[in-house]
C-alpha positions as MATLAB code, in Angstrom:
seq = 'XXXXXXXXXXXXXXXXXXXXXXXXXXXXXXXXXXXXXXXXXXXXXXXXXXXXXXXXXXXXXXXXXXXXXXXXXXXXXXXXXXXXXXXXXXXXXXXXXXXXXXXXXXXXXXXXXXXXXXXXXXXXXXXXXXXXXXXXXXXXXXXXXXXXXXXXXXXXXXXXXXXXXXXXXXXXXXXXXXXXXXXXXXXXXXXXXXXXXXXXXXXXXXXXXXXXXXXXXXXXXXXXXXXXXXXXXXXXXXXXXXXXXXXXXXXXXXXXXXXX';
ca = [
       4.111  -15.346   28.421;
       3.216  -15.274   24.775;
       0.067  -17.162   23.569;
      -0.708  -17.643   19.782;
      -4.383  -18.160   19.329;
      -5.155  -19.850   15.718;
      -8.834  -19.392   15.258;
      -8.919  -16.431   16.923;
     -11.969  -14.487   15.582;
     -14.008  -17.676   16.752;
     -16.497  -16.364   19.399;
     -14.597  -18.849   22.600;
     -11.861  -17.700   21.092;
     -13.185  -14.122   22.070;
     -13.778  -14.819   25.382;
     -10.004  -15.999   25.949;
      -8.569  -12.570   24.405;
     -10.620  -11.030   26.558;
      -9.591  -12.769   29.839;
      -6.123  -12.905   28.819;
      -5.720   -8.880   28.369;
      -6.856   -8.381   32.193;
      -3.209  -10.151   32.233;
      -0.467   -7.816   31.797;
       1.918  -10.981   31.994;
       0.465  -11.754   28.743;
       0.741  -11.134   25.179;
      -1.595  -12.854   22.926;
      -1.108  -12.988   19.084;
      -4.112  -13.830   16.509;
      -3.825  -15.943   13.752;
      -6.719  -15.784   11.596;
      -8.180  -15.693    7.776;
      -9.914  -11.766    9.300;
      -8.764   -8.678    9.397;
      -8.903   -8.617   12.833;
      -5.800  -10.720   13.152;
      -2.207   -9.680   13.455;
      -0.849  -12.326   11.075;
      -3.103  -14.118    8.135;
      -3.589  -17.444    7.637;
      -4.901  -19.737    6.137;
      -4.851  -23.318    6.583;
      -5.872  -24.579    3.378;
      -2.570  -23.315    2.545;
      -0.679  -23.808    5.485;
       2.777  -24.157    4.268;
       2.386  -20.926    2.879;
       2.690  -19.214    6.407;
       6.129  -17.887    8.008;
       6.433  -19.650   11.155;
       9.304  -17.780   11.796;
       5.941  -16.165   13.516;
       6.214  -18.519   16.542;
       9.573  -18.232   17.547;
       9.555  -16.797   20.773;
       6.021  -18.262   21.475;
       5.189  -20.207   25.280;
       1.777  -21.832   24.003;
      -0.139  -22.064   20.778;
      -4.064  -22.360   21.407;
      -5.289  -24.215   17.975;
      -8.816  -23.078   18.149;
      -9.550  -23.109   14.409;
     -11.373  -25.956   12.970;
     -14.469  -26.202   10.293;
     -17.271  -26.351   13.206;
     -20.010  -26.754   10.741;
     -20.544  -30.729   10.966;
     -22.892  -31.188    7.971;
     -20.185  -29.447    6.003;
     -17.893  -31.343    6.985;
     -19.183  -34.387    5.705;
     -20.824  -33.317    2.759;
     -17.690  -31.021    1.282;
     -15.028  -33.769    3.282;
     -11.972  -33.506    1.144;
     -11.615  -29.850    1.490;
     -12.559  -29.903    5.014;
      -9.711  -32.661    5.378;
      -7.385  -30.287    3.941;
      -7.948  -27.855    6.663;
      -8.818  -29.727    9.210;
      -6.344  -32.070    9.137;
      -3.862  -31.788    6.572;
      -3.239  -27.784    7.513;
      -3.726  -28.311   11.038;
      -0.855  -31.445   11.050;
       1.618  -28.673    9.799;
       1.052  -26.202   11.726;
       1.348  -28.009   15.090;
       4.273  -30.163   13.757;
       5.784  -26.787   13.432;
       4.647  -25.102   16.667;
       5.977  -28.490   17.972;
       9.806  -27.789   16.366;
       9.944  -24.726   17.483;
       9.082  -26.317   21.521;
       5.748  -24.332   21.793;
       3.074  -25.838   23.928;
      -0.018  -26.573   21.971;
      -3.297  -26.664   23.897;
      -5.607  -28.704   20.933;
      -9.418  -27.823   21.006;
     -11.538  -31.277   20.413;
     -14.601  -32.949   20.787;
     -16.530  -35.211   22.346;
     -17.357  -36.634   18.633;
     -14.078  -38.761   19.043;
     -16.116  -40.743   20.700;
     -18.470  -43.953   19.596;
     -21.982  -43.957   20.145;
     -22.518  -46.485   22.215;
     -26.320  -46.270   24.008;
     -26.211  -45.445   27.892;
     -22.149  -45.381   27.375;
     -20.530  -42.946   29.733;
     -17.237  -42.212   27.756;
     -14.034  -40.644   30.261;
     -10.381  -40.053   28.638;
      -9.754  -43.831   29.254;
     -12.497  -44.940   26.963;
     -11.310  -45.540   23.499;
     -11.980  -43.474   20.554;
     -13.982  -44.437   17.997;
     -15.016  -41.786   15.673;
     -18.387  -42.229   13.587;
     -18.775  -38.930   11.673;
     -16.543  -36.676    9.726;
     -16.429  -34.088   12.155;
     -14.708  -36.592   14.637;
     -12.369  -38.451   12.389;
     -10.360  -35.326   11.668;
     -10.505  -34.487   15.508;
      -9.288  -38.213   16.534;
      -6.840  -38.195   13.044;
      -5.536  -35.034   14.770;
      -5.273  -36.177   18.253;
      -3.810  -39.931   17.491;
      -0.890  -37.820   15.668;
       0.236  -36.352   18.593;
      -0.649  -37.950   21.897;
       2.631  -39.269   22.675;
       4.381  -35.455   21.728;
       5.099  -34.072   25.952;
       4.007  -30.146   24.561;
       0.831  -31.438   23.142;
      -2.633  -31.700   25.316;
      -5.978  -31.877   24.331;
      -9.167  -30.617   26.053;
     -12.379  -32.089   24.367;
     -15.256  -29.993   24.595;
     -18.651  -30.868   24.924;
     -21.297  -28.424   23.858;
     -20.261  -24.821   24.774;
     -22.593  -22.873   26.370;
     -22.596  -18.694   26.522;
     -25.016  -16.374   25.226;
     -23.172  -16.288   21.797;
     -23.459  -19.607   21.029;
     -25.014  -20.666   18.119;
     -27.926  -22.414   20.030;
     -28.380  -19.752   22.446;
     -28.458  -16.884   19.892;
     -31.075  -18.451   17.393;
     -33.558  -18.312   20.230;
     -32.339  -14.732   21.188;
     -33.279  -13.623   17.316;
     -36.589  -15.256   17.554;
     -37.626  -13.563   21.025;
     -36.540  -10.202   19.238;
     -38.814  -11.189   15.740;
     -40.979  -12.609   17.686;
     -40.708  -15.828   16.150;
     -41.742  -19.254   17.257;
     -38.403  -21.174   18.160;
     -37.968  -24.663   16.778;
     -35.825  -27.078   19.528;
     -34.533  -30.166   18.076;
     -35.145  -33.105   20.382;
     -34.076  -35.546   21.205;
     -30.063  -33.715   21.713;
     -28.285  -34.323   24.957;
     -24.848  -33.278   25.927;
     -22.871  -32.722   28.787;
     -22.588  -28.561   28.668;
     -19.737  -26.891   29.780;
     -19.526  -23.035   30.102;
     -17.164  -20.633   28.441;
     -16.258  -19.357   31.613;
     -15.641  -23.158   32.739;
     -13.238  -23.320   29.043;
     -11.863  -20.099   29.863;
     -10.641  -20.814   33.776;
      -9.317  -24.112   32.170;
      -7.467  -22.821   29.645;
      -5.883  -20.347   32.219;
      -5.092  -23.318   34.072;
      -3.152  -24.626   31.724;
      -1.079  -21.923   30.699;
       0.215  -21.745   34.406;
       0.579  -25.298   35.383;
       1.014  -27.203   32.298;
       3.303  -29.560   33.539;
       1.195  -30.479   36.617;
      -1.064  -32.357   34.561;
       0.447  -35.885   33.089;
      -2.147  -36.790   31.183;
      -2.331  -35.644   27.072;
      -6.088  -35.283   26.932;
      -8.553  -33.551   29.484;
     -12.676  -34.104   28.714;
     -13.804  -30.633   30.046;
     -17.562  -31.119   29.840;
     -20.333  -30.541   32.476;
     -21.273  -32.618   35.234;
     -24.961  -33.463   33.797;
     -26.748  -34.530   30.820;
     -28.492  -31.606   29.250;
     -31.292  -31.010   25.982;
     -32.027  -28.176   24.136;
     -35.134  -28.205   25.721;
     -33.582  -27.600   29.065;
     -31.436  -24.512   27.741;
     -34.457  -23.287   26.069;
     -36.244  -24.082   29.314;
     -33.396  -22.335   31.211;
     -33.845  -19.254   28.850;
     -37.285  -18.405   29.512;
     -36.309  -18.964   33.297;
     -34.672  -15.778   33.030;
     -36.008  -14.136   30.551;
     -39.553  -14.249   31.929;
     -40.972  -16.571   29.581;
     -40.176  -13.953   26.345;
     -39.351  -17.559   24.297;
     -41.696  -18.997   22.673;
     -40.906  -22.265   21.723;
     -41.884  -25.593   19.569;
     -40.435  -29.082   20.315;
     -39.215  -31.033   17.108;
     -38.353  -34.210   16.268;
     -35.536  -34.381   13.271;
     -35.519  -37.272   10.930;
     -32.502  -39.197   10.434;
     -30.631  -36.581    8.306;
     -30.213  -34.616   11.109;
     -28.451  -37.309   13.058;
     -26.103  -38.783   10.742;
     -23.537  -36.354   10.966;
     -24.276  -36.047   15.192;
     -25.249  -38.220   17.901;
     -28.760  -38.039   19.855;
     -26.830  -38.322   23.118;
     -23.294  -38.309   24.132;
     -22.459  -38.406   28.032;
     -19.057  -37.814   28.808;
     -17.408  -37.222   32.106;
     -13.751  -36.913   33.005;
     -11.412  -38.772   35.098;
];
């Protein structure tokens, strides 16, 4: 099977090439802006790639996407243009050429509704930037057979962003500062990984176009920070702080997803 990963020096996206090469059945192909890729691109210009590239591919895994939220509202035309705009073409064109495309969202399609508990049947309802070019991108496609979409919760691993800010301040020996409140339902990479393995062997066993792979409980920053010392015999050193509103306009205090 061959597996085009766009987005692929992403750190999940690391964790996937990784799995995948125990695989021999497998050849994976990276499509990135680094050098680290095998082909370039770039998706603010995304007509300019050959995708002559794809021909011959079984899946496409479109991992790439601007994952910085503030930036995404405050610089939102350009972040259109890749998010959307570039990403439309490409899987239009993955789509012509009958790849599968597995498309990486987010739980910010949904509203934010207090005590809400949103599953794939709820409807979408996206508030911020972030999650109107995630819903634009997933209301495009949800009828196309070779198009699925897993929405991701917050992904934990010990490279996450989260995770390694309080790994820097244990080695500075700095005081950690833990936004609260900020709940979501936490799903491991491995979890992300065994999924998208799933898929790749059994796509057509599952009907439905869109999967919420999240965790089974509601979990704070508090609790991961809480989680870290656990192992880490109390190294962290940690202060709990409460963000002003700035902080929450371009993300939700709580979203609580579970899946069908």
């Amino acid at each position: 099977m061959n597996i085009a990963i766009v987005g692929s020096s992403g750190y999940m996206a690391g964790y996937l090439i990784k799995r995948f090469s125990d695989d021999e059945n497998i050849n994976i192909i990276k499509l990135d802006r680094t050098s680290g890729a095998d082909f370039f691109i770039d998706l603010a210009e995304a007509d300019q790639f050959d995708y002559n590239i794809l021909d011959g591919i079984d899946m496409v895994l479109f991992m790439a996407a601007v994952v910085d939220q503030d930036k995404c509202a405050a610089e939102f035309a350009f972040c259109w243009k890749i998010m959307v705009s570039g990403t439309e073409f490409f899987i239009r064109e993955s789509l012509r050429r009958n790849c599968k495309v597995l498309f990486f969202s987010s739980d910010a399609v949904y509203d934010d509704i207090p005590g809400y508990i949103y599953t794939e049947s709820s409807k979408t309802n996206a508030i911020t930037a972030y999650g109107k070019m995630k819903k634009y991108i997933e209301d495009k496609f949800i009828s196309e057979d070779k198009f699925k979409t897993m929405r991701l919760s917050y992904v934990v691993s010990a490279e996450d962003k989260f995770v390694r800010y309080c790994l820097e301040c244990i080695k500075s020996n700095k005081t950690a500062e833990v936004f609260h409140p900020f709940y979501r339902c936490c799903v491991s990479v491995s979890d992300v990984t065994d999924a998208v393995l799933w898929f790749s062997e059994n796509w057509d066993y599952f009907a439905p176009s869109v999967l919420n792979l999240v965790g089974s409980e509601l979990v704070s920053r508090v609790r991961i920070a809480d989680e870290l010392n656990r192992f880490l015999e109390l190294k962290l050193k940690y202060e709990i702080v409460y963000p002003g509103d700035a902080f929450y306009k371009n993300r939700f205090k709580v979203t609580q997803v579970r899946s069908l």
